[in-house]
MARGU-220948 format. One record per residue (C-alpha): residue in one letter; x, y, z. Coordinates in pm, whole numbers, plus 50000, padded with zeros to 5 digits. Layout:
# residues N
AXYZ...
END
This chain:
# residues 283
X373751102475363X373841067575523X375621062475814X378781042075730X379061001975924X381351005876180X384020976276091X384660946576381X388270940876425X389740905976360X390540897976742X386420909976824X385500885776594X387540860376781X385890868377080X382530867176977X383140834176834X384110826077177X381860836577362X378930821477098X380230785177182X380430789677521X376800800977509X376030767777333X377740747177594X375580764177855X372110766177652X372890722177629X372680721677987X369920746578037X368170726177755X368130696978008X366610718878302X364130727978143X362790701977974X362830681178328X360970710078440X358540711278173X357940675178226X357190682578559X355010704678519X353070686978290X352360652278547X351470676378815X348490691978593X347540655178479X347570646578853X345750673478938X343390667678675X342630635478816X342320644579201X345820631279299X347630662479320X350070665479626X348920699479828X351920717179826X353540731980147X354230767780235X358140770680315X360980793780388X362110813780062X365130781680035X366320773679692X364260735979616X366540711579479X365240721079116X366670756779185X369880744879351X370260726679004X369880755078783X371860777079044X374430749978980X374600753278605X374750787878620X377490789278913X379700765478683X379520782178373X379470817278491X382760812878716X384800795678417X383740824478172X384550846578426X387700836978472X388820835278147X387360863578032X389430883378341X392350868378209X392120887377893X393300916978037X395340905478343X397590876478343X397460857278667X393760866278731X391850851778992X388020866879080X387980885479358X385740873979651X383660900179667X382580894279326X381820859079346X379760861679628X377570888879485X377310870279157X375900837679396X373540859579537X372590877179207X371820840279067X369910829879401X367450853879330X367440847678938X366940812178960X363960816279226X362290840178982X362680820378650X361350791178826X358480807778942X357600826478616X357730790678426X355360780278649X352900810078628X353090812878253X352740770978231X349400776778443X347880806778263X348210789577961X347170756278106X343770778078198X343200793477929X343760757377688X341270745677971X338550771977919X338590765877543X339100726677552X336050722077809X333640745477560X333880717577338X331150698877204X331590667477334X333510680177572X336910657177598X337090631377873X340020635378101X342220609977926X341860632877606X342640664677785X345880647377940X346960636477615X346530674477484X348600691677748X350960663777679X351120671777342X350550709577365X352980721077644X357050719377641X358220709077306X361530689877398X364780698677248X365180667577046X361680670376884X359780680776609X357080706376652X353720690176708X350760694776517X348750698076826X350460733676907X348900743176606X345460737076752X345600762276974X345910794876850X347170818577106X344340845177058X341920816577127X343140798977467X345640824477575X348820803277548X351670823277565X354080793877715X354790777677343X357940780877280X360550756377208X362790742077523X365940749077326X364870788277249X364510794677616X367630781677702X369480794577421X368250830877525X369080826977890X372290810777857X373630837977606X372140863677863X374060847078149X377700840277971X377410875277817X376680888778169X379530865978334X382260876178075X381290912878132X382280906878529X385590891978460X386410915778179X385560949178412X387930932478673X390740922278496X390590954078309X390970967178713X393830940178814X396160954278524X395130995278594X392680995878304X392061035078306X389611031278015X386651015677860X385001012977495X382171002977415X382060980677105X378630979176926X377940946976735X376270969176471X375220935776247X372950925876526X369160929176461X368200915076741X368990954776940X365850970176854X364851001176941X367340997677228X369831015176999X373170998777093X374661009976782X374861048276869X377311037577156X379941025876944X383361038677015X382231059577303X384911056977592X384511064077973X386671056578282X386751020778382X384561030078723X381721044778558X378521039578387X377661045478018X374701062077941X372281047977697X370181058577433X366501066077579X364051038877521X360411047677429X358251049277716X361591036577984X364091058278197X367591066178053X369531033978183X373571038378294X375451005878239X379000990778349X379110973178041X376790962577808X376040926077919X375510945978312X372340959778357X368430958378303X367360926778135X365980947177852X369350960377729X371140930477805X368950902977704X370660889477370X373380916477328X376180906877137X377910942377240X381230939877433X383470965177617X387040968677565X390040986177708X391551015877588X394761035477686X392961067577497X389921086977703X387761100377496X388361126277218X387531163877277
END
């Protein structure tokens, strides 16, 4: 027999909704990151291509002002959805300090890594667009090849899809970078809201002697996979502790605060939430 849709109450709803426009507001200004990063990018590897590429220095592990920028973005958003999402549970809610240092240094280290990884994925499939442009016969001049990676790399949120990404199949040259500006953004911002109103929510669930959690499974949501978020519906812990998840394929068992808290594979795109509860669990 088919296992019955577990039914999402009218004020989940309303939070959802909530927390899917904040996610817009913050994928608008990720949007804008990336796409000046893209661009970036993309007159570097023209420069380079050309033999006026700046040799770049080896520094301290500081944030560079692009960093700082997305650091920004994240610090701004994350704090007001923290906030309010804290307030939920406990009027008069303020984050605690501890917590709003650790999230600065948790998006320190975030930012520093996404930047980087843009850049590596950007120049793998950079080299392998080169190895398949250059076995060309003619082979392009340079002012061709610029126009391609012009064409070919960092579609911009405004724009159509151009016909030039077409020209590269992925199996041929490699590219794995092609994806839209806005799709990036739009998967790290709901990532990083999600993540942000988990904090605040666990807190203020602790400012107002929250004894109790649920977890609430968005059971709709395709997007879970084999991660299996929909088993964990209505299961109920103590506020301190971890929920254990179903067992991925070929991954450990992961243990979770909540479901927008933990490894990026569980928490990347979850729509899940956790709630309080003035019942434990049922024997």
């Amino acid at each position: 027999m088919a296992k019955r849709k577990q039914r999402v109450s009218r004020r989940e709803r309303r939070l959802l909704g909530k927390e899917d426009a904040r996610t817009k507001a913050a994928a608008k200004d990720i949007e804008k990151w990336l796409a000046s990063y893209g661009d970036a990018l993309i007159r570097e590897a023209i420069s380079d291509l050309r033999g006026k590429g700046k040799r770049k220095s080896v520094t301290k592990a500081e944030l560079t002002d692009r960093q700082k920028k997305l650091l920004a973005i994240l610090r701004r958003h994350g704090f007001r959805q923290m906030q309010e999402a804290g307030l939920e549970n406990s009027k008069g809610f303020r984050i605690p300090k501890r917590t709003a240092e650790a999230y600065i240094r948790e998006k320190e280290i975030l930012v520093q890594r996404l930047d980087k990884k843009i850049e590596r994925e950007f120049k793998r499939a950079l080299a392998g667009a080169m190895s398949r442009w250059m076995g060309e016969k003619p082979t392009p001049s340079m002012g061709e090849i610029g126009r391609r990676i012009r064409t070919n790399f960092f579609i911009k949120p405004e724009g159509e899809r151009d016909e030039g990404l077409e020209a590269i199949p992925e199996e041929d040259g490699g590219i794995g970078l092609v994806r839209t500006v806005h799709g990036r953004a739009e998967l790290i911002a709901r990532t990083e809201i999600g993540n942000a109103r988990a904090q605040g929510r666990i807190e203020g669930m602790k400012a107002a002697g929250v004894k109790w959690k649920k977890w609430v499974a968005v059971t709709g949501d395709k997007k879970s996979g084999d991660r299996k978020h929909w088993e964990m519906n209505g299961v109920v812990i103590p506020i301190d502790e971890k929920f254990e998840l179903p067992r991925i394929k070929g991954k450990k068992r992961d243990r979770m605060m909540s479901p927008k808290i933990g490894p990026i594979h569980q928490i990347a795109n979850c729509r899940c939430r956790v709630v309080a509860t003035r019942q434990g669990p049922k024997k």
